[in-house]
C-alpha positions, 0 to 999 in steps of 0.5 A: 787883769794883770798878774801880780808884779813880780820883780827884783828891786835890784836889777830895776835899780841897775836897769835904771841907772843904765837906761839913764846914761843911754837915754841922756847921751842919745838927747832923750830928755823927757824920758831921761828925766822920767827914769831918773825920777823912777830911780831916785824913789829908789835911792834906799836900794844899795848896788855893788858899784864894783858890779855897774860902774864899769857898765854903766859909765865906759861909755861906748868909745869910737872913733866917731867920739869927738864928733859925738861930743861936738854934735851933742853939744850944738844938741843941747843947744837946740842947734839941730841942724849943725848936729845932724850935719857933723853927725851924717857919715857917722854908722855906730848905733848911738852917733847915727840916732842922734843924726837922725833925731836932730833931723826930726827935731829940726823938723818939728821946731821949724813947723811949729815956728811957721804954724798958724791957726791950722796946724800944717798937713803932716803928710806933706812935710817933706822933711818928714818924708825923706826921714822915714825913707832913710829909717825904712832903709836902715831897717830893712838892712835891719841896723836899727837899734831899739832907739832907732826903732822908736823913732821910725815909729813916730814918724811912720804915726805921723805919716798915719800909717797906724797899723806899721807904725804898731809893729815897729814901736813894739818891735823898739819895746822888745829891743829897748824896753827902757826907753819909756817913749816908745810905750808912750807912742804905742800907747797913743796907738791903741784904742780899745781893750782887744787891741792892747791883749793881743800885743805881744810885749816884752816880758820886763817889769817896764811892761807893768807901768805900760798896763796901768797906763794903759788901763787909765786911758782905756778907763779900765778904773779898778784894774789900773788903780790896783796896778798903781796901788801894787807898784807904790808896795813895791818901791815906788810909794813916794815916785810922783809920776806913780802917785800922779796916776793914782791921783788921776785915776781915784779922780776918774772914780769921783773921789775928788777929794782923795786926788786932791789929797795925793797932789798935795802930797806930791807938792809937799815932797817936790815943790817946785815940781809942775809935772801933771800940775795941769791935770790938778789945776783941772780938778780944782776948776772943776770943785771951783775952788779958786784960792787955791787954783788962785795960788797954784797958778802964782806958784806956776809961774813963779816956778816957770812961765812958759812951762806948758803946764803953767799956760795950762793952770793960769788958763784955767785960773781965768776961765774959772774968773770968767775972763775968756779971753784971756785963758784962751790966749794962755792956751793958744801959748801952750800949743804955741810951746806944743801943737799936740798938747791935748788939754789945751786943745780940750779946754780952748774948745771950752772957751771958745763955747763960753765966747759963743765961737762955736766954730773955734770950738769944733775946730779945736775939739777935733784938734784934739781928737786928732791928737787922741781919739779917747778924749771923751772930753773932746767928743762931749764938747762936740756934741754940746757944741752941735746941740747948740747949732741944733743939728740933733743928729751930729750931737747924737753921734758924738754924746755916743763916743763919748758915752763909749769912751767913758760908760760908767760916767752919769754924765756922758750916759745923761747927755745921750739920754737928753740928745734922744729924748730931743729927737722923740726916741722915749724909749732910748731915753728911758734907757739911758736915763735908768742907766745913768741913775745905776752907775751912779748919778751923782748930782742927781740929775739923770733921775730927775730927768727920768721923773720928768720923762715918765710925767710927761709920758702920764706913767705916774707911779715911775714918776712919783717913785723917781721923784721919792728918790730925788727929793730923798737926796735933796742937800745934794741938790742946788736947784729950788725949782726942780725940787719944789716941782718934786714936792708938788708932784707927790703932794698931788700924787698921794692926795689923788690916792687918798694917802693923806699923811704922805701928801701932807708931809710933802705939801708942808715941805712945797711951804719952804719955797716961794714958786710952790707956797700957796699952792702947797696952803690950798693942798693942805686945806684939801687935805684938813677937808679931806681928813674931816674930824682933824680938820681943826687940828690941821695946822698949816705953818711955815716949816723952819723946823723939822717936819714931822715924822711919817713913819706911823703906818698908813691911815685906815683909808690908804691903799694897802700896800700904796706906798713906794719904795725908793726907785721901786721902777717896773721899767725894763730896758728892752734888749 
């Protein structure tokens, strides 16, 4: 667990402004904005001007200056090219960085305007190249500021040299622990909770939004809520990047409702803000609730139309309306707009396997793990997609990584559990199934399976027990035919036992539903049989009102000590 944050709000205050004016001046836009969002939650906290004006605004003045301000100029205006070309002789530290990132951005804009279906083979990008070799030079002559570092980081990841790629981002961290990029891009690197313990990270206060990040992405939940939670107390409670993870992260927990709530607040304070706006339009598919994805979506794009995020959202408002086609037109714009946008990749697998494109479908879900390995959507999707070509062994490997990338959610532990029981591995099923029922089976599924599993296997007091839970939870289930099922599967159970009242209480309820209802008056005639002298008493009636209380004790001809308790399962998982 991360230690408790410590810091002082007015160093972070000036640390911002300063990072701010370095970050804008260098063309770094997205991490210029992000800080300038970090310190405007700060605006209460009041600076010595005498104290940061002269830092912060003298800027770094050469003779390299007018050059500077004609390249930055052609910057802005995506003219990369003409930057890098007025900006190739020049050696101070702040000139030399834009040089080399127009380079790159020209790079990058050029293969997206070329990109066809298959996104090109980074390693043979020439351009990218040639790059890296000039950075590689400057850094062995060690003349590499942390900007710089940052950048030849990227590239060496683009490249996949992965494990160099590590040494040098955290290397940028310790020189420009500001710029939130270059945590961003080591963040991308690291896949597992060992990797991130054994990096040697700077000791700034920058280095706790890094751990909550990181915790989420790693779905270390509880840590990296309490981290969130601790940044809000310590100035940080209306900054809506912060309250975005807090909301992402008490989603990952299931209390959707709670994420809902702080993206609406998130709203509410910046209305026009459309940052992490995908992620909600996610949550709202997902709770299927379409006017207000309806209405977040015409938000969007009366907002900007060709934002990501918007694509994202409307999207999703046509995959939820059942229109296919279109929502995956949307997201092919979004990666039209950005190649390494992961939702969209994610979510056109999706409706790929809606429009039964299942190679669509493979194809963009390994897009998207190629831009980052823990997508366990990514990874689910493949399964579900080589379950469908029935290839049970593919399915298999792949409900593993996702079930690894996420082992507290019922979901992905209830898909590895049917991918095994499909391939006659029992025992393995029963394993994942009892898993799934104990990290919190939601929708309930993952016991019914288990009931289901142990019928078969005639192992008839698991199942019954099973079933007792199941149907104790009935409201949250929508399916009639599987709960029917449970009534009439306990109604014969407890008759076979001679538990009368038991099997009456569940024969009545096999009454409510249509597949069960004669079945359950034949029961019941057994039952009055079986009962003797309440025979004539016994009335069988539709039960439209409350079914009566079977709390009295068991009958004088019951099994002692016969009736089970919720989940009371004697099944152990072997080791």
């Amino acid at each position: 667990m991360e230690e408790s944050i410590k810091f002082d709000i007015k160093e972070v205050k000036t640390d911002l402004l300063r990072a701010i004016n370095e970050c804008s001046q260098r063309g770094l836009l997205h991490t210029t904005k992000w800080l300038a969002e970090l310190s405007y939650s700060l605006k209460d906290v009041k600076l010595n001007i005498h104290d940061t004006t002269v830092d912060l605004y003298l800027s770094e003045t050469s003779e390299e200056e007018d050059t500077y301000i004609l390249a930055k100029t052609y910057f802005d205006l995506k003219e990369y090219d003409r930057a890098a070309y007025f900006t190739e002789q020049c050696k101070t530290s702040k000139v030399r960085f834009l040089h080399l990132y127009s380079r790159y951005l020209s790079g990058e804009k050029k293969k997206i305007d070329d990109m066809t279906v298959v996104p090109p083979d980074p390693l043979k990008n020439e351009s990218l190249r040639l790059l890296c070799a000039d950075l590689r030079k400057d850094h062995l002559a060690n003349k590499l500021d942390g900007f710089s570092l940052y950048l030849f980081g990227v590239t060496l990841k683009k490249l996949q040299l992965t494990r160099e790629a590590m040494d040098v981002l955290v290397d940028a961290t310790h020189k420009q622990p500001m710029h939130w990029g270059s945590w961003l891009e080591l963040a991308s690197l690291i896949t597992d909770r060992e990797k991130l313990e054994n990096l040697c990270l700077p000791n700034h206060w920058m280095k706790h939004f890094f751990m909550a990040h990181m915790y989420l992405e790693l779905q270390l939940i509880d840590e990296g809520l309490a981290l969130y939670y601790e940044l809000q107390s310590m100035g940080f409670a209306k900054n809506g990047y912060v309250l975005a993870q807090t909301a992402m992260t008490v989603n990952y927990r299931r209390d959707v409702d709670n994420a809902i709530e702080t993206f609406k607040r998130i709203i509410k304070a910046d209305p026009y803000c459309l940052d992490n706006m995908d992620t909600y339009s996610n949550i709202l598919y997902v709770k299927e609730m379409k006017v207000e994805l309806a209405y977040l979506a015409h938000r969007a794009t009366e907002i900007d139309k060709y934002r990501l995020e918007t694509c994202c959202i409307v999207g999703n408002y046509y995959s939820l309306r059942g229109d296919h086609q279109k929502a995956s037109m949307y997201f092919h714009r979004a990666l039209k707009l950005n190649p390494q946008y992961l939702s969209a990749w994610t979510l056109l697998g999706h409706e790929f396997m809606e429009m039964r494109n299942t190679n669509g479908a493979i194809h963009s879900y390994r897009q998207a793990i190629e831009v980052n390995k823990r997508d366990y959507r990514a990874w689910y999707g493949l399964g579900q997609t080589y379950e469908i070509l029935k290839m049970p062994f593919y399915a298999l490997y792949y409900y593993k990584q996702a079930q690894l990338l996420r082992p507290h959610d019922s979901r992905m532990v209830q898909a590895l559990g049917e991918a095994y029981e499909k391939q006659n591995k029992i025992q393995d099923a029963l394993k994942c199934y009892y898993k799934a029922c104990n990290v919190g089976d939601i929708e309930g599924m993952a016991l019914l399976k288990l009931a289901t599993l142990y019928e078969k296997l005639g192992e008839h007091d698991h199942a019954a027990a099973a079933y007792t839970d199941f149907v104790m939870d009935e409201f949250i289930n929508a399916d009639r035919t599987d709960l029917s099922h449970a009534y009439k599967y306990l109604t014969q159970y407890h008759l076979k036992r001679e538990q009368l009242d038991h099997a009456n209480h569940y024969a009545q309820k096999c009454l409510q539903f249509d597949e069960t209802k004669e079945e359950a008056k034949a029961l019941l005639r057994t039952i009055a049989q079986k009962r003797g002298k309440f025979e004539h008493s016994m009335v069988v009636e539709d039960m439209n009102e409350t079914d009566p209380v079977i709390e009295q004790g068991e009958r004088a001809d019951a099994t002692p000590g016969s009736q089970l308790s919720p989940m009371n399962l004697s099944f152990m998982p072997t080791p």
